[in-house]
C-alpha positions as CSV (number, residue, x, y, z in Angstrom):
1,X,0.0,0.0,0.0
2,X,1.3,3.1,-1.1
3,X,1.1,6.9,-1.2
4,X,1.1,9.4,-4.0
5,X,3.4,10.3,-5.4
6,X,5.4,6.7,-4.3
7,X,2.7,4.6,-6.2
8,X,3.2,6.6,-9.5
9,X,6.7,6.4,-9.3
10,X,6.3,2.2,-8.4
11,X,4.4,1.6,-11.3
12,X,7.0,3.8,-13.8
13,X,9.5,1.8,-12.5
14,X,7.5,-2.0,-13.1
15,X,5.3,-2.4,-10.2
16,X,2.2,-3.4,-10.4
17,X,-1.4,-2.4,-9.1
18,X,-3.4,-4.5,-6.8
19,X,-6.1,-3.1,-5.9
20,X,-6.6,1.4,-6.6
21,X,-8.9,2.6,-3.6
22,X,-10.1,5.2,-5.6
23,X,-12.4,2.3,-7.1
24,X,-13.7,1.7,-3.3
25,X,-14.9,5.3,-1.9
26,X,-16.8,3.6,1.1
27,X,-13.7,1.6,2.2
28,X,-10.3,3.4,3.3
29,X,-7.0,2.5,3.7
30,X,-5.5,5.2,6.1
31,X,-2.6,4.6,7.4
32,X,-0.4,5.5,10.2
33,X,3.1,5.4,11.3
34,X,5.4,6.4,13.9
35,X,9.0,5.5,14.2
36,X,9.8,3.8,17.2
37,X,12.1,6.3,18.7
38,X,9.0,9.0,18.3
39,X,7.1,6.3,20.4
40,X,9.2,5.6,22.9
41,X,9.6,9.9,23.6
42,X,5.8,10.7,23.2
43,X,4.2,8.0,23.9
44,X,1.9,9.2,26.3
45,X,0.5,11.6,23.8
46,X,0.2,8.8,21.0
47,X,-2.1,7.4,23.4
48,X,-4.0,10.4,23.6
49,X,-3.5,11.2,19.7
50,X,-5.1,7.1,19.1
51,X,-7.8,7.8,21.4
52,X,-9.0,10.8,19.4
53,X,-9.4,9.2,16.5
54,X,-11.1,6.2,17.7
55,X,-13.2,8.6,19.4
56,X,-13.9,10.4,15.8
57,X,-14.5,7.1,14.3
58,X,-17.1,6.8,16.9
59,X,-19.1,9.5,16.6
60,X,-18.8,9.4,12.7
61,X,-20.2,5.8,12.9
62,X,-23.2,6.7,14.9
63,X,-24.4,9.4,12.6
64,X,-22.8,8.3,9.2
65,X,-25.1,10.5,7.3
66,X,-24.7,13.8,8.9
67,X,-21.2,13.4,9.1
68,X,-21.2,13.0,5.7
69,X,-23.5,16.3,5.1
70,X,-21.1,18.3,7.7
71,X,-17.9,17.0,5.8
72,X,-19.1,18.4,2.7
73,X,-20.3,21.8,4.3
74,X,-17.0,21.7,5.6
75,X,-15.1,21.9,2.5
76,X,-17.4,24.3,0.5
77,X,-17.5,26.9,3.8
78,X,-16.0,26.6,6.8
79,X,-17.9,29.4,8.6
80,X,-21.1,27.8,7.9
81,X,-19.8,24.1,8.9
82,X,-18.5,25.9,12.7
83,X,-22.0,27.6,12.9
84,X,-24.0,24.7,12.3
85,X,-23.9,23.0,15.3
86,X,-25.5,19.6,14.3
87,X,-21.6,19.4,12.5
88,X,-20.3,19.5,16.1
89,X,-20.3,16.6,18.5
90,X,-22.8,17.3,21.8
């Protein structure tokens, strides 16, 4: 699994494709990585960091459909996505 611009440069250079995501909008394939060293000296706030984003998978699970609608305000105007408060977890 790889990045842009690594995958491009894979396939230029004789890799081959697998599977593209972009074919499977519903599914992701986020990714992430810490060296250990960053670990071992924050780990504490990686705890905190994973916790947050379980907690954001959470509430985006229970209310898949107005996450959805706020993600897309969102993008198109951030000053009505921070006024609208059903986009804001209660």
């Amino acid at each position: 699994m790889l990045p842009e611009p690594p995958v491009t440069l894979s396939l230029l250079q004789g890799g081959k494709l697998v599977l593209d995501d972009r074919t499977l909008p519903e599914v992701s394939f986020s990714t992430i990585t810490f060296r250990k060293e960053f670990i071992d000296q924050h780990a504490e706030g990686l705890r905190g960091f994973l916790a947050a984003i379980e907690e954001a998978v959470r509430l985006i699970n229970a209310d898949p459909a107005n996450t959805a609608t706020c993600w897309w305000s969102r993008k198109s105007s951030r000053r009505s996505w921070q006024a609208n408060s059903k986009c804001r977890p209660s």
